[in-house]
N, CA, C and O atoms as a DFTB+ gen file, in Angstrom:
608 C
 N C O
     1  1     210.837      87.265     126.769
     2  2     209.871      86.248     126.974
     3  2     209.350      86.233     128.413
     4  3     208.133      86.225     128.602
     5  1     210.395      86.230     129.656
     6  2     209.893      86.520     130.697
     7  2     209.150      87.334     131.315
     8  3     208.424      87.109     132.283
     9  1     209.420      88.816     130.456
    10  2     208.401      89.851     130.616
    11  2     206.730      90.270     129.866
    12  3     205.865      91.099     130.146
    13  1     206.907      88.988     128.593
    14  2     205.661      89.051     128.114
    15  2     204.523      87.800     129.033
    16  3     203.298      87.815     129.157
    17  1     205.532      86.839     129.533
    18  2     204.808      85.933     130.665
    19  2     204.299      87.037     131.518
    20  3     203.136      87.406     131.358
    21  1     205.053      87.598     132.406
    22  2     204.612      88.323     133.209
    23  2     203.565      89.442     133.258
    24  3     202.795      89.772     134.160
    25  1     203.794      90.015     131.810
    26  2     202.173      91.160     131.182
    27  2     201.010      90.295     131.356
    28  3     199.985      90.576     131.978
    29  1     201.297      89.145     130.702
    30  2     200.461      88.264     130.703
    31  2     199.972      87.882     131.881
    32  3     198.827      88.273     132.107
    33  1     200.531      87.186     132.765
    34  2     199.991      86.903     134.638
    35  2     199.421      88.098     135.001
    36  3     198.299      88.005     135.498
    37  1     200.032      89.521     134.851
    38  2     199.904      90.637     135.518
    39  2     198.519      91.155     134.740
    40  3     197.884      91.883     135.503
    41  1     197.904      91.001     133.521
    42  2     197.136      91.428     132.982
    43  2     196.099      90.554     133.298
    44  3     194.993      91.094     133.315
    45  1     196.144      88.576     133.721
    46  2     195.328      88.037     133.737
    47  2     194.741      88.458     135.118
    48  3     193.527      88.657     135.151
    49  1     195.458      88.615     136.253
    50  2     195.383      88.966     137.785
    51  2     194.060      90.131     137.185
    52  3     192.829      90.124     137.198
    53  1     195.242      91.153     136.642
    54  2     194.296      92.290     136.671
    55  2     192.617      92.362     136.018
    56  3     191.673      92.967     136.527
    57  1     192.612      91.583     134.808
    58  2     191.030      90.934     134.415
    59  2     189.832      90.205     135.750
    60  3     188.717      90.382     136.241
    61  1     191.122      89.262     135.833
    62  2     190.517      88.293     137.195
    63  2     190.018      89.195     138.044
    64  3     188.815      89.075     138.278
    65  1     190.741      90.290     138.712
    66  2     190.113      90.899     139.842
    67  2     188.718      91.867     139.243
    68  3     187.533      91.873     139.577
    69  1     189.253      92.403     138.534
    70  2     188.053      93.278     137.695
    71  2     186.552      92.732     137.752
    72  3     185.559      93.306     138.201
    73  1     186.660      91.449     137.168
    74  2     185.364      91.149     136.343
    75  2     184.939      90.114     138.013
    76  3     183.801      89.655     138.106
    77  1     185.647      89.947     138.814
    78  2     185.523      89.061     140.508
    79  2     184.998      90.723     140.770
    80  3     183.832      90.974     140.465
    81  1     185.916      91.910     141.369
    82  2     185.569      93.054     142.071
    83  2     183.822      93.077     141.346
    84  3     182.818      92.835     142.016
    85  1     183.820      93.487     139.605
    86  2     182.584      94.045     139.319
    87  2     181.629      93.278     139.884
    88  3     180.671      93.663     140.555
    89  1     182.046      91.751     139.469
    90  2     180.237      90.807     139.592
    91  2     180.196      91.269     141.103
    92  3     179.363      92.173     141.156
    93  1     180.649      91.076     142.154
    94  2     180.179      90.925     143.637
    95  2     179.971      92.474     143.834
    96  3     179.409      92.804     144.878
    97  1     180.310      93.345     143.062
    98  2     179.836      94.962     143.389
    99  2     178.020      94.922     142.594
   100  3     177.011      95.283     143.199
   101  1     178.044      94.477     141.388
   102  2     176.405      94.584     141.287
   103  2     175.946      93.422     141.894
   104  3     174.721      93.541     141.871
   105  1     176.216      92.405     142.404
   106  2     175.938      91.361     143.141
   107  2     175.220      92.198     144.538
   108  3     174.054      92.058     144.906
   109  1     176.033      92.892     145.037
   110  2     175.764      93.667     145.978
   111  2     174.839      94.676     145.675
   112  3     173.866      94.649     146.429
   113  1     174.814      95.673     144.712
   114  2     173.872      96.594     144.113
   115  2     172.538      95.879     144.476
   116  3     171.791      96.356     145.331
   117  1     172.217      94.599     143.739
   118  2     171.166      94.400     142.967
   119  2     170.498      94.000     144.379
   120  3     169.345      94.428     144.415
   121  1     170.930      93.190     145.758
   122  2     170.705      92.985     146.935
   123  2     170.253      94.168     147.409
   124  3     169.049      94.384     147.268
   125  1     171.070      95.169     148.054
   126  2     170.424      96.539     148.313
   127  2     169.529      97.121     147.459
   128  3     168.535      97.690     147.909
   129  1     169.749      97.055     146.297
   130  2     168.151      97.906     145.560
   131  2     167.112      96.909     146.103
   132  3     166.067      97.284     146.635
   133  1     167.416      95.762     145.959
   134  2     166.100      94.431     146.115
   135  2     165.722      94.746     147.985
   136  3     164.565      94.759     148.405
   137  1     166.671      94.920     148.678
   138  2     166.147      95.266     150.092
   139  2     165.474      97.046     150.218
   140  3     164.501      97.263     150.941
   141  1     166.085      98.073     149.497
   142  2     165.642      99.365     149.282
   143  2     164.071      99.068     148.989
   144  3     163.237      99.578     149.737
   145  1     163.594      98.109     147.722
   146  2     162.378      98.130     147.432
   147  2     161.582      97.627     148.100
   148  3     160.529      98.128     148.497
   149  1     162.241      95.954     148.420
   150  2     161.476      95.791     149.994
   151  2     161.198      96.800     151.155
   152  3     160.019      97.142     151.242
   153  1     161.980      97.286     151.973
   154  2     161.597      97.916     152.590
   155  2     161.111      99.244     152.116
   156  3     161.177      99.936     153.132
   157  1     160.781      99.789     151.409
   158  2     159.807     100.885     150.815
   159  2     158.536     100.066     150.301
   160  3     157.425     100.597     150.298
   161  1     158.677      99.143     149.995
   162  2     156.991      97.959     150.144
   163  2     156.782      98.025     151.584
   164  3     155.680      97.551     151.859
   165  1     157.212      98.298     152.272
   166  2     157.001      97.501     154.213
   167  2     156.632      98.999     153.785
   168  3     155.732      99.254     152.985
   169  1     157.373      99.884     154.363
   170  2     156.857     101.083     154.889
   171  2     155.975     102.264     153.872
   172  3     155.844     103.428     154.250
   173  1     155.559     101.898     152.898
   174  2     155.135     103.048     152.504
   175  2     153.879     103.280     153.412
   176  3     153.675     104.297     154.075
   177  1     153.086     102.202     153.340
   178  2     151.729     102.373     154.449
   179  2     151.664     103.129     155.629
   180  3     150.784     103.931     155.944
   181  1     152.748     102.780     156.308
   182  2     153.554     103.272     157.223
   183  2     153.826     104.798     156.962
   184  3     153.608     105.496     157.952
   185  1     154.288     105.513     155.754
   186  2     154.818     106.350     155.876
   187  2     153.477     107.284     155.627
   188  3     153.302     108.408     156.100
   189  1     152.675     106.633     154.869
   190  2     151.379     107.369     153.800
   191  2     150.431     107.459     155.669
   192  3     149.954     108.559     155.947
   193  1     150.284     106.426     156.617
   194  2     149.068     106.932     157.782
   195  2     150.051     107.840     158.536
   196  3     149.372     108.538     159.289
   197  1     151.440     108.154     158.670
   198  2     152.156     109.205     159.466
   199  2     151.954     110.832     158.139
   200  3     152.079     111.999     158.510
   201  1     151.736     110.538     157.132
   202  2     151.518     111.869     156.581
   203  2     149.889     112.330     156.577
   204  3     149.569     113.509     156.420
   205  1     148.853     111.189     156.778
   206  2     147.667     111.462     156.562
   207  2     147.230     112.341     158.044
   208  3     146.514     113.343     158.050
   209  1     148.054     111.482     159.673
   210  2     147.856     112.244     160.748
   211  2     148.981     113.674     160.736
   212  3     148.442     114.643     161.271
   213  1     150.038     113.885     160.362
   214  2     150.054     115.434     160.017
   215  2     149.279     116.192     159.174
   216  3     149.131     117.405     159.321
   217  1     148.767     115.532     158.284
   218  2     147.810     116.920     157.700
   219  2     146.989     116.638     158.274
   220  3     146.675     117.781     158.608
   221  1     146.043     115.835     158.892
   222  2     145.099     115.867     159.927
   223  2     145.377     117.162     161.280
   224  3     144.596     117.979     161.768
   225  1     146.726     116.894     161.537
   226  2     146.734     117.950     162.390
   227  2     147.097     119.038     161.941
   228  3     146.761     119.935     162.714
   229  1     147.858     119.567     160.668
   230  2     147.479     120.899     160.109
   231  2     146.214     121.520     159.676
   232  3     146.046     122.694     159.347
   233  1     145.297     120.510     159.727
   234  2     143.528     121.102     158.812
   235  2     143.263     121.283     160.772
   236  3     143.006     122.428     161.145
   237  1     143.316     120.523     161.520
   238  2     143.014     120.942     162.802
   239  2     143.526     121.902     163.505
   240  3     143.000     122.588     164.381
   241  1     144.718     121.919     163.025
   242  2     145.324     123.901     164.135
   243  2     145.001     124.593     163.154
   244  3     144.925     125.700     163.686
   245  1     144.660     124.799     161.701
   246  2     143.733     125.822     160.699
   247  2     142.410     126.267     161.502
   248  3     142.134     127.434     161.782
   249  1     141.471     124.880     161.892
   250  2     140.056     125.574     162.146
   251  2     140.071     125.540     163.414
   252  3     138.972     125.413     163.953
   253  1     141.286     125.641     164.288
   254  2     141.458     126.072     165.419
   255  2     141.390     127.454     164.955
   256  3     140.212     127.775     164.798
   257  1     141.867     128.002     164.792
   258  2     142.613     129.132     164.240
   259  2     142.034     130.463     163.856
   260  3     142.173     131.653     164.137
   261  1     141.022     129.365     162.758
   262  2     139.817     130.219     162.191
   263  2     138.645     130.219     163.019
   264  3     137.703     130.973     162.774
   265  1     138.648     129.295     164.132
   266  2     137.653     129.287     164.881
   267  2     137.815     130.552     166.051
   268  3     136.897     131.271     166.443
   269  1     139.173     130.600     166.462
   270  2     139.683     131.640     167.352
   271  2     139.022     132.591     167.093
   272  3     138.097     133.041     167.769
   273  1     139.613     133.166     165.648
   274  2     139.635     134.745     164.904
   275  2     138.041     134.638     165.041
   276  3     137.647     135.715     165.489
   277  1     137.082     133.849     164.853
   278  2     135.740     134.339     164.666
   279  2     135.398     134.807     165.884
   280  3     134.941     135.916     166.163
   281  1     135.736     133.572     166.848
   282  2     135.133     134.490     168.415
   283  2     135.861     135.294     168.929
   284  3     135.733     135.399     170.149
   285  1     136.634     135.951     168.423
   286  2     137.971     137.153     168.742
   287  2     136.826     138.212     168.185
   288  3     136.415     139.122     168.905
   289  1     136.361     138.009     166.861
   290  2     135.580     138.983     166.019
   291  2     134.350     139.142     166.863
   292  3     134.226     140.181     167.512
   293  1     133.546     138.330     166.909
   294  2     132.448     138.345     167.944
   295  2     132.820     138.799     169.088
   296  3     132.252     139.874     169.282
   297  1     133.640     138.450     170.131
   298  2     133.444     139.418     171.656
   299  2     134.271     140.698     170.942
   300  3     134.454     141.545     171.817
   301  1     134.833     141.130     169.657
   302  2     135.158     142.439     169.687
   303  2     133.494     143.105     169.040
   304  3     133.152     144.287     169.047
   305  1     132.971     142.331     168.707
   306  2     131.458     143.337     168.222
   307  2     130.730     143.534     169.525
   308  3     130.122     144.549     169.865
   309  1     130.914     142.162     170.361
   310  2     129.936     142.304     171.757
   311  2     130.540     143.199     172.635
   312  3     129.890     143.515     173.632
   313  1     131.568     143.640     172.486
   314  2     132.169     145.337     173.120
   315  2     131.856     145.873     172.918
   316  3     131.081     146.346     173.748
   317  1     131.926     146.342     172.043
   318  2     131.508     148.030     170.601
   319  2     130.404     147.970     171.325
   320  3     130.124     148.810     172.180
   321  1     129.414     146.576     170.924
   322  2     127.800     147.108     171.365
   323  2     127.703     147.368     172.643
   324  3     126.760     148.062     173.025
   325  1     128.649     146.871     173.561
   326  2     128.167     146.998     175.143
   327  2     128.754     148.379     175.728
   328  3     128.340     148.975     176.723
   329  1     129.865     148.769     174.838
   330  2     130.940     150.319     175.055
   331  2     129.495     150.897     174.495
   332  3     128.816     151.566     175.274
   333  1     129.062     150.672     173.285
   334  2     128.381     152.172     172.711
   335  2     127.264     151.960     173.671
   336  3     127.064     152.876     174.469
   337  1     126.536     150.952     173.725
   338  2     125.296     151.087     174.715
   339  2     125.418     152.026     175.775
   340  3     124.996     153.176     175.900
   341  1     126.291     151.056     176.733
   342  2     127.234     152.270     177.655
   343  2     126.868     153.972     177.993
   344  3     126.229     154.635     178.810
   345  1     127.888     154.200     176.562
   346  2     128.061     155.572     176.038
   347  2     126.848     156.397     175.913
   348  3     126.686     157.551     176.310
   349  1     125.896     155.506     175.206
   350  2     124.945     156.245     174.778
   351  2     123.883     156.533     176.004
   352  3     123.228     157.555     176.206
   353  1     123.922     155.297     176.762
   354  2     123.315     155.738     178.385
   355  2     123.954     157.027     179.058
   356  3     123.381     158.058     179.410
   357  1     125.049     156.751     179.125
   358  2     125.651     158.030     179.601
   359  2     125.256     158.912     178.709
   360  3     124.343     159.560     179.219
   361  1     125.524     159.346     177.406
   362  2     124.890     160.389     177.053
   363  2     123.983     160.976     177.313
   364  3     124.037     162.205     177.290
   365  1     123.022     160.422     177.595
   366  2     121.678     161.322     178.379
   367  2     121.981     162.001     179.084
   368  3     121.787     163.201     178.887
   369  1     122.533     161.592     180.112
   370  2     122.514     162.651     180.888
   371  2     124.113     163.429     181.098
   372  3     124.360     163.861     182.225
   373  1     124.872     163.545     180.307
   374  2     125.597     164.211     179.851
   375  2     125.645     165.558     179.064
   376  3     125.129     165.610     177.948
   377  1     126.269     166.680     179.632
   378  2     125.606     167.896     178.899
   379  2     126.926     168.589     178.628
   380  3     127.669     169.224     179.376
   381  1     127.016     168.223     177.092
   382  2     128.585     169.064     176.018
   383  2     128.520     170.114     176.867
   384  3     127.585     170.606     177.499
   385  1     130.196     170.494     176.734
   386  2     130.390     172.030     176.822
   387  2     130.665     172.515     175.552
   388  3     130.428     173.677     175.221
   389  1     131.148     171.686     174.837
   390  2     131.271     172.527     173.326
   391  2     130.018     171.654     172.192
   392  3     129.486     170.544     172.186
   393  1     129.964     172.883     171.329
   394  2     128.863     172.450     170.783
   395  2     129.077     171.005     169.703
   396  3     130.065     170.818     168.993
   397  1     128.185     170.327     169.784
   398  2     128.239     168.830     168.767
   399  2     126.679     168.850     167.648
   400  3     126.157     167.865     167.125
   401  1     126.448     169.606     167.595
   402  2     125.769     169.906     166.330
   403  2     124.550     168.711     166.359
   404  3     123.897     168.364     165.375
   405  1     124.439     168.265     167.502
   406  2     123.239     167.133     167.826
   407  2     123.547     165.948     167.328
   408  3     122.671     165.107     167.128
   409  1     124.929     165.710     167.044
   410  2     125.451     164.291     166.739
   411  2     126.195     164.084     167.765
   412  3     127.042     164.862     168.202
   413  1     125.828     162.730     168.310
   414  2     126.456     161.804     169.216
   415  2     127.621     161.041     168.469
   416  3     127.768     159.967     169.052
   417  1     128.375     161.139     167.577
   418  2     129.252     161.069     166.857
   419  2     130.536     159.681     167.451
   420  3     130.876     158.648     166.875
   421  1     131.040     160.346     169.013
   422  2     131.973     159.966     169.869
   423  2     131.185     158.719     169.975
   424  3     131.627     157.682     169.482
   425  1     130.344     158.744     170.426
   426  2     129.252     157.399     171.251
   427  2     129.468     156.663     170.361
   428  3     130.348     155.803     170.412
   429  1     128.470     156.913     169.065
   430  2     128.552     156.111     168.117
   431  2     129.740     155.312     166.939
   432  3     129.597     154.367     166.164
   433  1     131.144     156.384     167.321
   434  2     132.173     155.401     166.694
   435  2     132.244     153.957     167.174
   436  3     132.272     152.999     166.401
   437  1     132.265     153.883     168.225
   438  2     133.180     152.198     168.806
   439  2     131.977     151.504     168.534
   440  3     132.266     150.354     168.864
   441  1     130.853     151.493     168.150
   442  2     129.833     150.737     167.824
   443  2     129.984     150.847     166.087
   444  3     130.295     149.729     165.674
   445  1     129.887     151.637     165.187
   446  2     130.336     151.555     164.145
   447  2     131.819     151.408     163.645
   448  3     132.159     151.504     162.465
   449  1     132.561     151.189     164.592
   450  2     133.801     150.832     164.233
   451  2     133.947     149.053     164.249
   452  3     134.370     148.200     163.469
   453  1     133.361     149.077     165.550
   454  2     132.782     147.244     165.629
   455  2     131.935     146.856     164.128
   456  3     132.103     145.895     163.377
   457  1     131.408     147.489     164.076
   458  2     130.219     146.612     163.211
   459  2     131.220     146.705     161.404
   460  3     131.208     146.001     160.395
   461  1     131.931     147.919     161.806
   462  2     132.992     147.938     160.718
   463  2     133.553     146.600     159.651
   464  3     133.551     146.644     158.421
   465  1     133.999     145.481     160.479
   466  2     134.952     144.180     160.495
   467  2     133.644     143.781     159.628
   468  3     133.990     143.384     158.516
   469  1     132.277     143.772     159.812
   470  2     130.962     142.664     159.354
   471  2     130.535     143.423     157.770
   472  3     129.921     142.874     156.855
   473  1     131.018     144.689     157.798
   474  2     130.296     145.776     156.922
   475  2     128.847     145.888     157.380
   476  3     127.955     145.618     156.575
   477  1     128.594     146.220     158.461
   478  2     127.343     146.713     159.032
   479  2     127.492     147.632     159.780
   480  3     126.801     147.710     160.796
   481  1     128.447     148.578     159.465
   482  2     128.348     149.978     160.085
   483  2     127.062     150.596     159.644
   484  3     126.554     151.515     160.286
   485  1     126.631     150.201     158.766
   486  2     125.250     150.938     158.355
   487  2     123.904     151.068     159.320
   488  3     123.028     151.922     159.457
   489  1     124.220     149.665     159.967
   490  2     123.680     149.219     161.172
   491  2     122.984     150.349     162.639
   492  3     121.983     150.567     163.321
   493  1     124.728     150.855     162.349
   494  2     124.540     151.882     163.645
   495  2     123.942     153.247     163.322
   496  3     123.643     154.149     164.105
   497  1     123.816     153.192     161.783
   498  2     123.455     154.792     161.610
   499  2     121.550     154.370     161.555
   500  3     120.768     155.280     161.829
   501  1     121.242     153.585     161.350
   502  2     119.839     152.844     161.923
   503  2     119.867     153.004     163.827
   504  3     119.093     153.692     164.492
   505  1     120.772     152.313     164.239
   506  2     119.973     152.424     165.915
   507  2     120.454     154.151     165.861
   508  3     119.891     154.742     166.782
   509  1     121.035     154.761     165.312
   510  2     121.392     156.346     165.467
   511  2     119.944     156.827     165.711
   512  3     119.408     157.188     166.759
   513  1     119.279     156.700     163.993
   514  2     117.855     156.900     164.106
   515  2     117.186     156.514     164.882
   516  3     116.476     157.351     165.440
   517  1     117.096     155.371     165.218
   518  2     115.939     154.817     166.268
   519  2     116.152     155.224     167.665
   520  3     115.195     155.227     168.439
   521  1     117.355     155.577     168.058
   522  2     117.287     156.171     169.489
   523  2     116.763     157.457     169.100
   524  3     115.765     157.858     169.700
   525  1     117.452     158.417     167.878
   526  2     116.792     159.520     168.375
   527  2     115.516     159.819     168.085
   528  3     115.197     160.958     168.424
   529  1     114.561     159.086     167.496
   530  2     113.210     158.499     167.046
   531  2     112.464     158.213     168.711
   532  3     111.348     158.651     168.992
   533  1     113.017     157.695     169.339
   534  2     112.496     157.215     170.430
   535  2     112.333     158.138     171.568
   536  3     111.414     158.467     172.319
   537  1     113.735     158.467     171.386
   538  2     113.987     159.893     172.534
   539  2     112.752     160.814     172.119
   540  3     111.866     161.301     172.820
   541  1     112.974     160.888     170.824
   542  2     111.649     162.049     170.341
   543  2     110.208     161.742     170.590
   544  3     109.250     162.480     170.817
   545  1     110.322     160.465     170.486
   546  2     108.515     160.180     170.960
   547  2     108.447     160.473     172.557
   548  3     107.651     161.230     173.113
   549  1     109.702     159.517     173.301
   550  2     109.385     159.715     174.937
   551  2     109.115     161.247     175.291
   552  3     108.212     161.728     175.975
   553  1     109.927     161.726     174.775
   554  2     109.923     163.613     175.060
   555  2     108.898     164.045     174.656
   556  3     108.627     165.024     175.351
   557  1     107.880     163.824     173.654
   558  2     106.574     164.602     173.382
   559  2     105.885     164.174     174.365
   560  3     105.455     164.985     175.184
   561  1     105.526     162.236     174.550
   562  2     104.419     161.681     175.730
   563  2     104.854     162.428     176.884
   564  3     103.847     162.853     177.450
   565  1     106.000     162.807     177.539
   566  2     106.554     163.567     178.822
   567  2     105.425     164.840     178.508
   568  3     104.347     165.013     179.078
   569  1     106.052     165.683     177.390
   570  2     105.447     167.166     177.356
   571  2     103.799     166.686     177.461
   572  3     103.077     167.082     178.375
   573  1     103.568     166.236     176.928
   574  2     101.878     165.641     176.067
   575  2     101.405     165.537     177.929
   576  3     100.414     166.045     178.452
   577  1     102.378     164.801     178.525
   578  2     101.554     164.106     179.848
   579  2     101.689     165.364     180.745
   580  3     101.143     165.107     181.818
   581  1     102.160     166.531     180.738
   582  2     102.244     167.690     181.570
   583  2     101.060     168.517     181.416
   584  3     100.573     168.908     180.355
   585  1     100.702     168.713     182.460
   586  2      99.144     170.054     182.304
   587  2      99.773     171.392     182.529
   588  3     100.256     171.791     183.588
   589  1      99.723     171.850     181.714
   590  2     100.023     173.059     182.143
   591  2      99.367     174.160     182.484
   592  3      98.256     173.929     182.008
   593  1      99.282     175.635     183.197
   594  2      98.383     176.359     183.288
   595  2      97.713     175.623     184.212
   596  3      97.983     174.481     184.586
   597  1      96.634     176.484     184.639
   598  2      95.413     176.364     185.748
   599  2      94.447     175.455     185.222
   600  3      94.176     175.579     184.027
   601  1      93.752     174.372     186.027
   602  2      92.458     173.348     185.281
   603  2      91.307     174.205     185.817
   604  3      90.237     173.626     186.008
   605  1      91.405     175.638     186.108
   606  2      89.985     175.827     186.645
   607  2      89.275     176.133     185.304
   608  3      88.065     176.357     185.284
């Protein structure tokens, strides 16, 4: 009898604490979720204008970026043209020792290698023509403007 008293106390203790421990454990739950949601009401605004200024500043170091590479691309074409110009000045008065078959070839890479990046290498095989179009006219008006022989 004394030991079924005692299951009994020892089992009521043990209920008692149980169903005391559980309520004040979701008692507690339901407080922290209720402050979790509060404060994720406070800050989402908060969190949503700190993500809107990082991607603000990822779309801004992008067309940094892309802005670079274009004028990287541009002063590498405004080389080519200012190397081949260059080149091709010097060519005049430059005289091969080995034969080049009347192509300025050398000159004209770094200018068609530039214009390469745009797909307007085609470009250069046009001023190809037109210099030597030009050269060819100046050189006839030269000959054309020479008298030759006696005017008597």
């Amino acid at each position: 009898m004394i030991s079924d008293f005692l299951n009994w106390i020892g089992s009521f203790f043990q209920n008692l604490f149980k169903t005391l421990f559980g309520w004040i454990a979701d008692l507690f739950g339901y407080l922290f979720q209720k402050l979790f949601d509060f404060l994720k009401f406070l800050l989402n605004p908060v969190l949503i204008v700190i993500a809107l200024i990082f991607y603000f500043l990822y779309k801004l170091a992008a067309l940094v970026l892309l802005l670079l590479q274009v004028l990287l691309a541009i002063g590498k074409l405004f080389v080519s043209m200012i190397k081949g110009l260059f080149m091709t000045l010097a060519g005049f008065s430059y005289t091969p020792t080995v034969r080049s078959d009347g192509q300025w070839s050398s000159i004209f890479s770094n200018l068609n290698r530039g214009l390469g990046d745009y797909q307007l290498d085609n470009l250069a095989y046009v001023l190809l023509f037109i210099i030597w179009f030009g050269t060819a006219f100046a050189a006839i008006r030269i000959l054309s403007s020479m008298k030759g022989g006696d005017d008597d």
